[in-house]
RODO-2510 file (C-alpha; in nm, 4 decimals, decimal comma):
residues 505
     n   res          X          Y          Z
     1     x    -4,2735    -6,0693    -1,8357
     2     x    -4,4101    -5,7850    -1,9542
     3     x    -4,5507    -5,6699    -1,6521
     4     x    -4,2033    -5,6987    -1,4672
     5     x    -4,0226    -5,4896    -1,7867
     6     x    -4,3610    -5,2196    -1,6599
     7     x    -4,2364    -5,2099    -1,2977
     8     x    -3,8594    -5,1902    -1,3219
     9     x    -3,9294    -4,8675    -1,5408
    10     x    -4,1660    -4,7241    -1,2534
    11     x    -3,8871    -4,8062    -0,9826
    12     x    -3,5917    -4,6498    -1,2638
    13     x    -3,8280    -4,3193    -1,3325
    14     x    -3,9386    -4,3016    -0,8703
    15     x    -3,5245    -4,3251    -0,8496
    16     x    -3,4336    -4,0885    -1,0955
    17     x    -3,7543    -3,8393    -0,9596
    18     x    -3,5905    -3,8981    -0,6365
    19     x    -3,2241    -3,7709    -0,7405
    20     x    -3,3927    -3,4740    -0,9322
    21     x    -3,5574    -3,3499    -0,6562
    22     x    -3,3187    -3,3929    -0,3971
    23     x    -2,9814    -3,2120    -0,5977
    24     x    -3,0133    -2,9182    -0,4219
    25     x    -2,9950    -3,1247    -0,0809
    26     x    -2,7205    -3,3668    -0,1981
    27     x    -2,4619    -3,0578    -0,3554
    28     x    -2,5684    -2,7783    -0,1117
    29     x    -2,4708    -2,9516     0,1623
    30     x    -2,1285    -2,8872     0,0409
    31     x    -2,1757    -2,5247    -0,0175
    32     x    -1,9701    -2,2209     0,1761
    33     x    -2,2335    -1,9698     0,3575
    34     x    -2,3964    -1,7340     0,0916
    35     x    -2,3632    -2,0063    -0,1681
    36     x    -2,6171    -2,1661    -0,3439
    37     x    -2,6981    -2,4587    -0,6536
    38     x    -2,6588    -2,2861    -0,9218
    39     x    -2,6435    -2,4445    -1,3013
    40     x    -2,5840    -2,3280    -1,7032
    41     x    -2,7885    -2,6342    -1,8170
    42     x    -3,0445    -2,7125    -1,5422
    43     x    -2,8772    -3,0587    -1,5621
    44     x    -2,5075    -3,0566    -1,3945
    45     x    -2,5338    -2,8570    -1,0739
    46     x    -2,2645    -2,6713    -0,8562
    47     x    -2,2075    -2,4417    -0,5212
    48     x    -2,1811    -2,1165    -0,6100
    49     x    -2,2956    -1,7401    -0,6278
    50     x    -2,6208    -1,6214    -0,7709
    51     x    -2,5708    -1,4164    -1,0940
    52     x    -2,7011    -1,1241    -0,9415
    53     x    -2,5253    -0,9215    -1,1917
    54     x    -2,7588    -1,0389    -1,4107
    55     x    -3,0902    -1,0634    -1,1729
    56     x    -3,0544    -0,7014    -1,0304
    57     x    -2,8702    -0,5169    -1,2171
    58     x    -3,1311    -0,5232    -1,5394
    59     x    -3,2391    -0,2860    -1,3008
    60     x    -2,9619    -0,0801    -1,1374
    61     x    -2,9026     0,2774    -1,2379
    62     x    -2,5703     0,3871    -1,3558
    63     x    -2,3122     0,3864    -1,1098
    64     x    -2,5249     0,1122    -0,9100
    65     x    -2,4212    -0,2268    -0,8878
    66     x    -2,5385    -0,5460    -0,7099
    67     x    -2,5569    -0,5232    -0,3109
    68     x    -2,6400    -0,7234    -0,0290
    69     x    -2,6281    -0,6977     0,3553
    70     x    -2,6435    -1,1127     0,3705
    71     x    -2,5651    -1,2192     0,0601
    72     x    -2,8975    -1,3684    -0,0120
    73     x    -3,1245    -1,1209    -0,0309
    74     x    -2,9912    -0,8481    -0,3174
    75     x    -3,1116    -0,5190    -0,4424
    76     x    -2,9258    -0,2242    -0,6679
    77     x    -2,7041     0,0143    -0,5163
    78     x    -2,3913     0,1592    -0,4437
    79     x    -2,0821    -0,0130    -0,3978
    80     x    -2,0056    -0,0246    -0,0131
    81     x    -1,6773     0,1667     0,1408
    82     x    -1,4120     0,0073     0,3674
    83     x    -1,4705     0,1553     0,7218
    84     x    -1,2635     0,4042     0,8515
    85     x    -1,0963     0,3230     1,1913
    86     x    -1,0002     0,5581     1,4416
    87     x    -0,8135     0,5021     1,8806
    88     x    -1,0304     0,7431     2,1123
    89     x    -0,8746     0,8286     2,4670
    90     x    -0,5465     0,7378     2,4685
    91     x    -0,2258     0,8123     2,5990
    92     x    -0,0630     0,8013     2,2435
    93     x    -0,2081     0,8314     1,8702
    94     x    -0,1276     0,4103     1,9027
    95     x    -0,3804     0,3606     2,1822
    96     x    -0,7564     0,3871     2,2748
    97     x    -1,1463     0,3135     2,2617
    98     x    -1,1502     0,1449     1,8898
    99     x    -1,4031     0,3640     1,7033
   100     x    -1,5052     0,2329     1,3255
   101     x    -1,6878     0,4542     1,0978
   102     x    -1,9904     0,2868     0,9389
   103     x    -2,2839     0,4747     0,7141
   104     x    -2,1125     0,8124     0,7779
   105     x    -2,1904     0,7555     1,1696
   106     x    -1,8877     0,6445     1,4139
   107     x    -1,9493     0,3791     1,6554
   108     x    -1,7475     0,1383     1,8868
   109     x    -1,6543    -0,1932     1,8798
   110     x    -1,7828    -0,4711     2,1913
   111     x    -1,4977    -0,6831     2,3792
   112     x    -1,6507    -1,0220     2,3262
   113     x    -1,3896    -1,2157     2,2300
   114     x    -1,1779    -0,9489     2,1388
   115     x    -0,8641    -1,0995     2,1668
   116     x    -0,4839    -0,9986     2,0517
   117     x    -0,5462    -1,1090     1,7185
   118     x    -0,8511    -0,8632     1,6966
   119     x    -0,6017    -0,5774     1,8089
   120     x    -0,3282    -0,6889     1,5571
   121     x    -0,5032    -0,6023     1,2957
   122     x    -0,5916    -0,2842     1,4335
   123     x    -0,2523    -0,1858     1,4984
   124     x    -0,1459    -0,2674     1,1258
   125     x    -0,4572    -0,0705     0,9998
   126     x    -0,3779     0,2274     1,2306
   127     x     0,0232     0,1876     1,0995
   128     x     0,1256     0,1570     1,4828
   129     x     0,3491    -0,1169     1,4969
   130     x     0,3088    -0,4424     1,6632
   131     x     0,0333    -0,4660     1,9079
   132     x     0,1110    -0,4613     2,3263
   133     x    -0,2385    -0,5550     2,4403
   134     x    -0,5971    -0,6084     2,3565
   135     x    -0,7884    -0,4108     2,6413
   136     x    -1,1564    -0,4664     2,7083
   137     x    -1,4139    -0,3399     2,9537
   138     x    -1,3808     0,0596     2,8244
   139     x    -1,0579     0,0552     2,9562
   140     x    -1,0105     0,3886     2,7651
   141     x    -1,3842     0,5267     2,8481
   142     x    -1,7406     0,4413     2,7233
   143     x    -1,8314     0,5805     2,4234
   144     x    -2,1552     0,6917     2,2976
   145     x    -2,4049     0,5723     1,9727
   146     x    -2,3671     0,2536     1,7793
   147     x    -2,2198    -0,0306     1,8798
   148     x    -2,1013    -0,1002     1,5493
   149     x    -1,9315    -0,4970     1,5562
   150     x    -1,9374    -0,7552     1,8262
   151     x    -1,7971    -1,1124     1,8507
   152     x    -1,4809    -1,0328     1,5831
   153     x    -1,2658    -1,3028     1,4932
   154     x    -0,9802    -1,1855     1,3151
   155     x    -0,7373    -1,4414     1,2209
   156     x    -0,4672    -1,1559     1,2775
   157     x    -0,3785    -1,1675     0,9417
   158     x    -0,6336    -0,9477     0,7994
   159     x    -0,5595    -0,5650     0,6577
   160     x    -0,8451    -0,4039     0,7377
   161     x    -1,0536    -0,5039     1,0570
   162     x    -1,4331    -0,4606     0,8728
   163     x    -1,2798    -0,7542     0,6804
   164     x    -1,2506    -0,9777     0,9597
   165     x    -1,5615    -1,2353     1,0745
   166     x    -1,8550    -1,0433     1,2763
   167     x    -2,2161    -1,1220     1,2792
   168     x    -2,2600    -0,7848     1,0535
   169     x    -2,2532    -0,4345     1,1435
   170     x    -2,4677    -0,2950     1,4098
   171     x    -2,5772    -0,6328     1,5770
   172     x    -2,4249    -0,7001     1,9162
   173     x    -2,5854    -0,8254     2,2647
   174     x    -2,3444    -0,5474     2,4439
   175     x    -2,3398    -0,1982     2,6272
   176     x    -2,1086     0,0809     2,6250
   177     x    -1,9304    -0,0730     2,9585
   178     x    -1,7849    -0,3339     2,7213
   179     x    -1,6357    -0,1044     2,4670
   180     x    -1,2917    -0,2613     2,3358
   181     x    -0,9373    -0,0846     2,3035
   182     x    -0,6009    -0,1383     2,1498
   183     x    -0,2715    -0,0754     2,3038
   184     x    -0,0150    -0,0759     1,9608
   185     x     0,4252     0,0172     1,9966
   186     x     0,6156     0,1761     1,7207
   187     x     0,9707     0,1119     1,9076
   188     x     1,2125     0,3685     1,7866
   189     x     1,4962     0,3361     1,5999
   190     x     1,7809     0,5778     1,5745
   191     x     2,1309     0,5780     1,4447
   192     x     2,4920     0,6546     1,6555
   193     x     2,8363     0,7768     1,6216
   194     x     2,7661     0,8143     1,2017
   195     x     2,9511     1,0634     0,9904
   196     x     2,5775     1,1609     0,8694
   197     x     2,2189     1,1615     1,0062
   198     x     2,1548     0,8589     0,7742
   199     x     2,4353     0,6319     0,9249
   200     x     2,5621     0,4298     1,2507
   201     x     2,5086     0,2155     1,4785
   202     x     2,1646     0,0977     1,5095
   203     x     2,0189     0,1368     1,8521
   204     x     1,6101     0,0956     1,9282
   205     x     1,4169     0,2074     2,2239
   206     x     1,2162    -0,0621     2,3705
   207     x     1,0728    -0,0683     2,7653
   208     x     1,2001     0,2723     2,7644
   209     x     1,5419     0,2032     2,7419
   210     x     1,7467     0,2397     2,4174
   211     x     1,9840    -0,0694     2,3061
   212     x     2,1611    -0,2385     2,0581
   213     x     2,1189    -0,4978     1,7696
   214     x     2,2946    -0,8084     1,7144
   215     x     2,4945    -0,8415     1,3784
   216     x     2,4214    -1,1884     1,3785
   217     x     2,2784    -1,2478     1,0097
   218     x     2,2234    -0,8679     1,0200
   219     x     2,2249    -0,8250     0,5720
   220     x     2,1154    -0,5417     0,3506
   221     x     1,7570    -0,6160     0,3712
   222     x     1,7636    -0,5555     0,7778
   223     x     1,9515    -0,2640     0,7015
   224     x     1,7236    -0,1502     0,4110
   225     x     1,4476    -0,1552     0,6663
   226     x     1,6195     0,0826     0,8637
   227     x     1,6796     0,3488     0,6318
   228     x     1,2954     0,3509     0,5421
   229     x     1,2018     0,4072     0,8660
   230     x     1,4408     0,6774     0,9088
   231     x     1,3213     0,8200     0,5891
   232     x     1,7035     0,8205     0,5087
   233     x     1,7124     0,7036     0,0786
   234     x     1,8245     0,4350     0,0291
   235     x     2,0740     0,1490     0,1659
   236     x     2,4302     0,1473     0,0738
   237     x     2,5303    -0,0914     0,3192
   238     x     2,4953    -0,3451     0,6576
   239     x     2,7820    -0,2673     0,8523
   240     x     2,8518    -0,5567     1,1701
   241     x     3,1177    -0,5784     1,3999
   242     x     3,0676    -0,2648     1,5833
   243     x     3,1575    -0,0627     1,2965
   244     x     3,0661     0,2837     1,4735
   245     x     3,2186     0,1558     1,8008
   246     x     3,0040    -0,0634     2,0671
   247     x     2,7200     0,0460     2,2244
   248     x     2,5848     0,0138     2,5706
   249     x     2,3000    -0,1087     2,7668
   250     x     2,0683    -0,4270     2,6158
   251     x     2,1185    -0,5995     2,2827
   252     x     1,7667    -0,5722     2,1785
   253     x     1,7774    -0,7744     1,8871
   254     x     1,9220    -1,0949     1,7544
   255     x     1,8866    -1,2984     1,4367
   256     x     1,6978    -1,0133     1,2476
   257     x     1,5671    -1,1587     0,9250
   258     x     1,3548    -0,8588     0,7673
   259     x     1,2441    -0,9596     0,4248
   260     x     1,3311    -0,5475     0,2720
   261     x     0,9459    -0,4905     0,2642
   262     x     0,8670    -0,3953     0,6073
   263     x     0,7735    -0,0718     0,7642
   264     x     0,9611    -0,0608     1,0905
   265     x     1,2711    -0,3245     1,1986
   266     x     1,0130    -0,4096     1,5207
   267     x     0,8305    -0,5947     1,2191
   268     x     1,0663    -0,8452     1,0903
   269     x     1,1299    -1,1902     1,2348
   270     x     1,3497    -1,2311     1,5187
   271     x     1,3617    -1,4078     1,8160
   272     x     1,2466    -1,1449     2,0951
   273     x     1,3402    -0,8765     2,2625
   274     x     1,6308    -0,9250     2,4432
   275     x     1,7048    -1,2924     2,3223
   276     x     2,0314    -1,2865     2,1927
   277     x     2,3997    -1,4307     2,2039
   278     x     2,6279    -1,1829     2,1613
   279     x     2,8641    -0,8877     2,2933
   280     x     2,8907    -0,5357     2,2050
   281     x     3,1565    -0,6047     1,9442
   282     x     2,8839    -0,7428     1,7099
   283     x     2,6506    -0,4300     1,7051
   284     x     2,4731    -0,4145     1,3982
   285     x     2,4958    -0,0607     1,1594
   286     x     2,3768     0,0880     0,8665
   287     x     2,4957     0,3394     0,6220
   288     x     2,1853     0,4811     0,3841
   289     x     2,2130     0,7266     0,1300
   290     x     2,0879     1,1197     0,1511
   291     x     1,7326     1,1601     0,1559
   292     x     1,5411     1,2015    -0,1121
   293     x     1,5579     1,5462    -0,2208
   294     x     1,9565     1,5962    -0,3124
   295     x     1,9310     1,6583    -0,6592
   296     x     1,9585     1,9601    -0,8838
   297     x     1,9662     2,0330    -1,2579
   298     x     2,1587     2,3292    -1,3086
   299     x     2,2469     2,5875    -1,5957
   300     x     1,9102     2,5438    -1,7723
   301     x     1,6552     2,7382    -1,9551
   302     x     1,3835     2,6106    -1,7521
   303     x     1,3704     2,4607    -1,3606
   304     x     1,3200     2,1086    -1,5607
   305     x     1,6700     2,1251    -1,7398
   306     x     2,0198     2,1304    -1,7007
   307     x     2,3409     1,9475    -1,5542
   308     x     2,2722     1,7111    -1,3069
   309     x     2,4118     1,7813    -0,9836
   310     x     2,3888     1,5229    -0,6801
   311     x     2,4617     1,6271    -0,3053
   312     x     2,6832     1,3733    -0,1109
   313     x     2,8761     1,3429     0,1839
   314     x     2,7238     1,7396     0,2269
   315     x     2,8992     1,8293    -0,1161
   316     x     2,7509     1,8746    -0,4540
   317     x     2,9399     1,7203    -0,7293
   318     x     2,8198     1,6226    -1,1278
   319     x     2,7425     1,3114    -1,3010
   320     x     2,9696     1,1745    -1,5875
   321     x     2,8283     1,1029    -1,9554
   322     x     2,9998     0,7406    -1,9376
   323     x     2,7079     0,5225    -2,0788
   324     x     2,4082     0,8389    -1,9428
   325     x     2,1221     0,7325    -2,1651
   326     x     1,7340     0,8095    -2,1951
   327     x     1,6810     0,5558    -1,8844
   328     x     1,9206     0,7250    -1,6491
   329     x     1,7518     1,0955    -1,7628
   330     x     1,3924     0,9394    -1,6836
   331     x     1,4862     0,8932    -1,3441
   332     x     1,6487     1,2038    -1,2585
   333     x     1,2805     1,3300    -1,4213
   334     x     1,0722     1,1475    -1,2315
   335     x     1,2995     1,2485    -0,9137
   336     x     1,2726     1,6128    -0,9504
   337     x     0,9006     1,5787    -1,0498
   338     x     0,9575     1,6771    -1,3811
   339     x     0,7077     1,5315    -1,5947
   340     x     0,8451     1,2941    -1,9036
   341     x     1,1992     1,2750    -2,0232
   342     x     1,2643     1,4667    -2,3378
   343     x     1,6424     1,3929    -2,3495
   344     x     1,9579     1,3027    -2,2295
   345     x     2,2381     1,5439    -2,2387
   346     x     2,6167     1,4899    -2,2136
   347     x     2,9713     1,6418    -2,3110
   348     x     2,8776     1,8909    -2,0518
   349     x     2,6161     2,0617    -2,2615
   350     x     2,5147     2,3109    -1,9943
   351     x     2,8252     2,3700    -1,9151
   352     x     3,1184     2,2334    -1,6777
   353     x     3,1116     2,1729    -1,3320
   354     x     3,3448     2,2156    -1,0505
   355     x     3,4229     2,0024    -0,7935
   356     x     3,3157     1,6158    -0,7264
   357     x     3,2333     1,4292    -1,0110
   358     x     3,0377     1,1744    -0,7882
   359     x     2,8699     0,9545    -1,0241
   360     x     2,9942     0,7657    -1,3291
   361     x     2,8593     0,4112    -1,5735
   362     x     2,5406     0,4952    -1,4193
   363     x     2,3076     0,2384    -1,5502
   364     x     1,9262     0,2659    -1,4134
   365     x     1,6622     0,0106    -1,6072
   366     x     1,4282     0,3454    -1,5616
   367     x     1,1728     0,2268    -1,3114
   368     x     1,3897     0,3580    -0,9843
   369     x     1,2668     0,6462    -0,7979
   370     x     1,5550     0,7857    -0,7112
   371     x     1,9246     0,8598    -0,8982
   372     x     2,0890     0,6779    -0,6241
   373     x     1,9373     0,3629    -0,6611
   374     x     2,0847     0,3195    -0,9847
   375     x     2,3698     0,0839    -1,0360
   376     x     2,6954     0,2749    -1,0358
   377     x     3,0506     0,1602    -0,9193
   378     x     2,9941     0,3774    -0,6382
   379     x     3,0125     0,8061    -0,5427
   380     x     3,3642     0,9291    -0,6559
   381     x     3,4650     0,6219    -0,8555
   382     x     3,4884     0,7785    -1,1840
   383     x     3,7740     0,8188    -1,5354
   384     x     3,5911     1,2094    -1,6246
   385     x     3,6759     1,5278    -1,6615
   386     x     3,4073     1,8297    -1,5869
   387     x     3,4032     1,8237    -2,0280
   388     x     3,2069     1,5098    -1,9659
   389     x     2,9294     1,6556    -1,7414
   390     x     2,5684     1,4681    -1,7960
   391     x     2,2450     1,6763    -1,8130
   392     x     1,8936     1,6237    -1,8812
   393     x     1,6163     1,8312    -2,0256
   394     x     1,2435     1,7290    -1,8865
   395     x     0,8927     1,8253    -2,0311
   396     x     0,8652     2,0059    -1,7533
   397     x     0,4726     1,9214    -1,7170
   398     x     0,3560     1,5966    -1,5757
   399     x    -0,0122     1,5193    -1,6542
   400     x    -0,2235     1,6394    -1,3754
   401     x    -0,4439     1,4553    -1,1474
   402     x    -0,7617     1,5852    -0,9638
   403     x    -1,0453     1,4328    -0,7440
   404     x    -1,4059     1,5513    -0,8265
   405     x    -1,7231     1,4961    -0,6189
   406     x    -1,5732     1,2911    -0,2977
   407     x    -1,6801     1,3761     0,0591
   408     x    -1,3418     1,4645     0,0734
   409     x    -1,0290     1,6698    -0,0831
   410     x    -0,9003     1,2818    -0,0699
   411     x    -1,1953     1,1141    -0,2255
   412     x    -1,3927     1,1389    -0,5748
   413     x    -1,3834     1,0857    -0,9189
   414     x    -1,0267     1,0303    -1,1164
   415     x    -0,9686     1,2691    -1,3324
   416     x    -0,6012     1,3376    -1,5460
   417     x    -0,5425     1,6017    -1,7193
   418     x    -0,3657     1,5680    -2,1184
   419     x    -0,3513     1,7957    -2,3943
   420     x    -0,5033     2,0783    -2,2115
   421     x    -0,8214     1,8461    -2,1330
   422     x    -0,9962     1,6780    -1,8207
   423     x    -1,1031     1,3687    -1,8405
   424     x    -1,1516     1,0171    -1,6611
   425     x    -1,0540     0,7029    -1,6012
   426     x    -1,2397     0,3818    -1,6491
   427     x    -1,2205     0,0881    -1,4180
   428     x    -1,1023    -0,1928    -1,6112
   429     x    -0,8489    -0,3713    -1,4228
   430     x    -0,8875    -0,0461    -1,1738
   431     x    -0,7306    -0,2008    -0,8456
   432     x    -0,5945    -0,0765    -0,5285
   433     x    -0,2273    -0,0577    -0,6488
   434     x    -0,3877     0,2084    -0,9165
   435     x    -0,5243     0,3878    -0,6124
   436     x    -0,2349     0,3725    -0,4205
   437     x    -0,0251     0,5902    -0,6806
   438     x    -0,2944     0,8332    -0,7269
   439     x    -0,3183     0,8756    -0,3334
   440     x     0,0668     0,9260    -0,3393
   441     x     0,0518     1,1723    -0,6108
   442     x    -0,1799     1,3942    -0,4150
   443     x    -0,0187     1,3321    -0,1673
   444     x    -0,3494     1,1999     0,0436
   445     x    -0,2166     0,9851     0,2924
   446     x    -0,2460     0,6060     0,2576
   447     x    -0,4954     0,4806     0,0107
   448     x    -0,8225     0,3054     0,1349
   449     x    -1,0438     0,1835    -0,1400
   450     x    -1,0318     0,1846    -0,5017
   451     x    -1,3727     0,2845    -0,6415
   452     x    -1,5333     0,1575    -0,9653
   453     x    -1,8740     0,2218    -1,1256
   454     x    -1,8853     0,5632    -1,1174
   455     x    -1,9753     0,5410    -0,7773
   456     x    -1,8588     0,9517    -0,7603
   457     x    -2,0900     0,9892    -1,0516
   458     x    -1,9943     1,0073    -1,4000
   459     x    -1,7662     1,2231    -1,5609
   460     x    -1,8146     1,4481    -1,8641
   461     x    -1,5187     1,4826    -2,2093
   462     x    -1,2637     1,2179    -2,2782
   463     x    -1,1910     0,8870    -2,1168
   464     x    -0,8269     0,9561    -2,1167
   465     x    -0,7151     0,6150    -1,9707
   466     x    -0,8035     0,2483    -1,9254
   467     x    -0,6551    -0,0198    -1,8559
   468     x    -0,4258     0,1023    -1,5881
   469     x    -0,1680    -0,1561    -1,4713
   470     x     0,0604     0,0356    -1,1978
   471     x     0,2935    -0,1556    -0,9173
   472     x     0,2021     0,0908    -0,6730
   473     x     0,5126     0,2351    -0,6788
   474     x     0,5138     0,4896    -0,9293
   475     x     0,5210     0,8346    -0,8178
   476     x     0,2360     0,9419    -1,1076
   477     x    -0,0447     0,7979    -1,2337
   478     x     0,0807     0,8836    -1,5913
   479     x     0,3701     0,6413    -1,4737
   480     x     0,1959     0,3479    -1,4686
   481     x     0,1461     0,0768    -1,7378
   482     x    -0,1997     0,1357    -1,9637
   483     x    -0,2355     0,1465    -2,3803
   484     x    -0,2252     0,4943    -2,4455
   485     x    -0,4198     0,8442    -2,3553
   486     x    -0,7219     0,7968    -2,5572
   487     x    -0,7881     0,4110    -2,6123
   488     x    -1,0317     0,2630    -2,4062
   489     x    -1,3206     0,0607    -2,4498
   490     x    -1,5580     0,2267    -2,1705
   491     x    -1,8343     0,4702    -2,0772
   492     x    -1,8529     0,7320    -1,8184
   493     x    -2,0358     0,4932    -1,6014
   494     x    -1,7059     0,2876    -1,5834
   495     x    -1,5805     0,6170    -1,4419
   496     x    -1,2907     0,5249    -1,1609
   497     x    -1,2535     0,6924    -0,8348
   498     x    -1,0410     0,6588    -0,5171
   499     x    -1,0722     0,7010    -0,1396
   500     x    -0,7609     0,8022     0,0529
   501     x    -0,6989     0,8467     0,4222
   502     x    -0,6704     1,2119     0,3922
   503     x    -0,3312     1,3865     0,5648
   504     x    -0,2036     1,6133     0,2764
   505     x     0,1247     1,6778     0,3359
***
């Protein structure tokens, strides 16, 4: 008996030697590429990533972090950059030899399996529009070095095309002959028979040939498509029924169902070109409010106070003190670049107007960009008198922003300036929507990466901001959500940066 009790407990301690060993065979197999068994206790076991925060970076330098070309093999470094993309040889700036930018050295891309989803993505990155054709073969010329991807396979729905699937950069089985290319359209849209620039019937050129759009389910979001593109304010309203008389030619466009968020009308859902049910006595229109800069404070001591003035229909007219409060005044601020809100003014403080009083029970929640966008019972609808006038009075100075050390005037270090001071910001919760406001403010073109680590080096004084929670739609970084100038919990080599695509303007 006691023998038998001896060799079940040989068999139980083989088994359970057995199931040790073979964990990593028996979870792994379950693992994503780049994974690995990894465990807290040594005893329950799961895929997952190394800690190579913890392996490496014992070792890393400041601004270093933990890098890897294969995401097995690590070492310290700096944080990789998103590759800049760039159409050689074409007809257009939205066609050409693709050309991506990798270790400061340009290089192309080869046409195996480069397909229209490959040049999708392309044509988003490049803000072209939707893509026409994926060409292959150096259709737009050879080019010369690298051969920096092969064998993409973008799923189309990608932002950026370095983050679609490649065998990694520089490693291809391909010559110059095979160089791929991107043919993108931006149709254009333009407006007809409207009282203004910014309104009309909505016509877009496509083949070459300019033609309508279908009011069927044409609402405000189509419309408020239309005035971004046209870089017309914003959208007071989707007119249908051939409002500003019928058009001629091709409906282009039927059943238009633009979410509001899109960059060009050629972008939201529809059936296709040309696919439609109608006549010309449903042509679609839009009427969008002045651009952006028709606002002026007037009467004050400084450029940053006074009565607020608004141009409309081409005349300037005042705003009436009915319900004008602090959140109304931060807008007109903000719109006239102002800096912070100091106060709100009324009973025609800097004195009476003449003329239109356009504006009146203005009510903005103080996050709009513009006066316009406020709610309002609409331009001339008004019980005032010129005694009544609102007016604001602005700092006059809004915090500062500079970028230090970057390749670039676009690129480097964050830096803000308060109380008379440079100093940083550190990455916590640092993100590209952060980025993205700081591009805007400096005015750098579209922003590309959102740096963290000091990877432009670290900074020197205060750490005037962390924390940093913007949208991505303020116009300031000072805008944007964070615990106050001064609080933080960082060092300089938390110091945040940005990379932006570069067109001042």
């Amino acid at each position: 008996m006691f023998q038998r009790i001896i060799g079940l407990l040989l068999l139980l301690m083989a088994a359970c030697s057995a199931q040790s060993t073979d964990v990593n065979t028996m979870v792994c197999n379950t693992c994503a590429e780049g994974e690995t068994c990894v465990s807290d206790d040594k005893i329950n076991w799961r895929c997952g990533q190394p800690d190579v925060n913890t392996m490496v970076c014992n070792t890393c330098a400041e601004g270093e972090t933990s890098v890897s070309d294969d995401k097995i093999n690590w070492r310290s470094g700096q944080p990789a950059l998103k590759p800049q993309l760039r159409l050689v040889n074409g007809s257009t700036p939205c066609s050409g030899r693709v050309e991506i930018l990798h270790n400061n050295q340009w290089g192309t891309v080869c046409d195996d399996a480069w397909d229209i989803n490959d040049a999708k993505v392309v044509c988003r990155q490049m803000r072209c529009g939707p893509v026409q054709s994926a060409t292959i073969s150096a259709s737009f010329g050879q080019g010369t070095g690298p051969i920096w991807m092969d064998d993409v396979a973008c799923t189309g729905s990608e932002s950026l095309l370095s983050e679609c699937r490649h065998p990694g950069f520089g490693t291809h089985n391909c010559h110059h002959g095979e160089d791929a290319g991107v043919i993108c359209s931006a149709p254009t849209v333009r407006l007809v028979n409207g009282n203004t620039p910014c309104s009309g019937r909505v016509e877009i050129l496509h083949n070459n040939q300019w033609g309508t759009v279908c009011d069927d389910g044409w609402d405000i979001n189509d419309a408020r498509v239309v005035c971004q593109q046209l870089r017309c304010g914003p959208v007071q309203s989707a007119t249908s029924s051939a409002n500003f008389g019928q058009g001629t030619g091709p409906i282009w466009m039927d059943d238009v169902a633009c979410t509001g968020s899109e960059s060009l009308l050629s972008e939201c859902r529809h059936p296709g070109f040309g696919t439609h049910n109608c006549g010309h006595g449903e042509d679609a229109g839009v009427i969008c409010s002045a651009p952006k800069s028709q606002l002026r404070l007037v009467n004050g001591n400084t450029p940053c106070s006074g009565r607020v003035e608004i141009l409309h229909n081409n005349q300037w007219g005042t705003v009436c003190d009915d319900s004008w409060d602090i959140n109304d005044a931060k807008v007109v601020c903000r719109q006239m670049r102002c800096g912070p809100v100091q106060s709100a003014t009324s009973s025609a403080s800097f004195g009476p107007g003449t003329g239109q009083i356009w504006m009146d029970d203005v009510a903005c929640t103080g996050s709009e960009s513009l006066l316009s966008e406020c709610r309002h019972p609409g331009f001339g609808t008004h019980n005032c008198g010129h005694g009544e006038d609102a007016g604001v009075i602005c700092s006059g100075v809004a915090p500062a922003v500079r970028l230090v050390n970057g390749n670039t005037p676009c690129s480097g270090r964050v830096e803000i300036l308060h109380n008379n001071q440079w100093g940083t910001v550190c990455d916590d919760d640092w993100d590209i929507d952060d980025a993205r406001v700081v591009c805007r403010q400096l005015r750098c073109g579209p922003v590309q990466y959102a740096t963290s680590s000091a990877s432009f080096g670290q900074g020197t004084g205060p750490i005037w901001m962390d924390d940093v929670a913007c949208t991505g739609s303020e116009s300031l970084l000072s805008e944007c959500r964070h615990p106050g100038f001064g609080t933080h919990n960082c060092g300089h080599g938390e110091d945040a940066g940005v990379i932006c695509s570069g067109g001042r303007g």
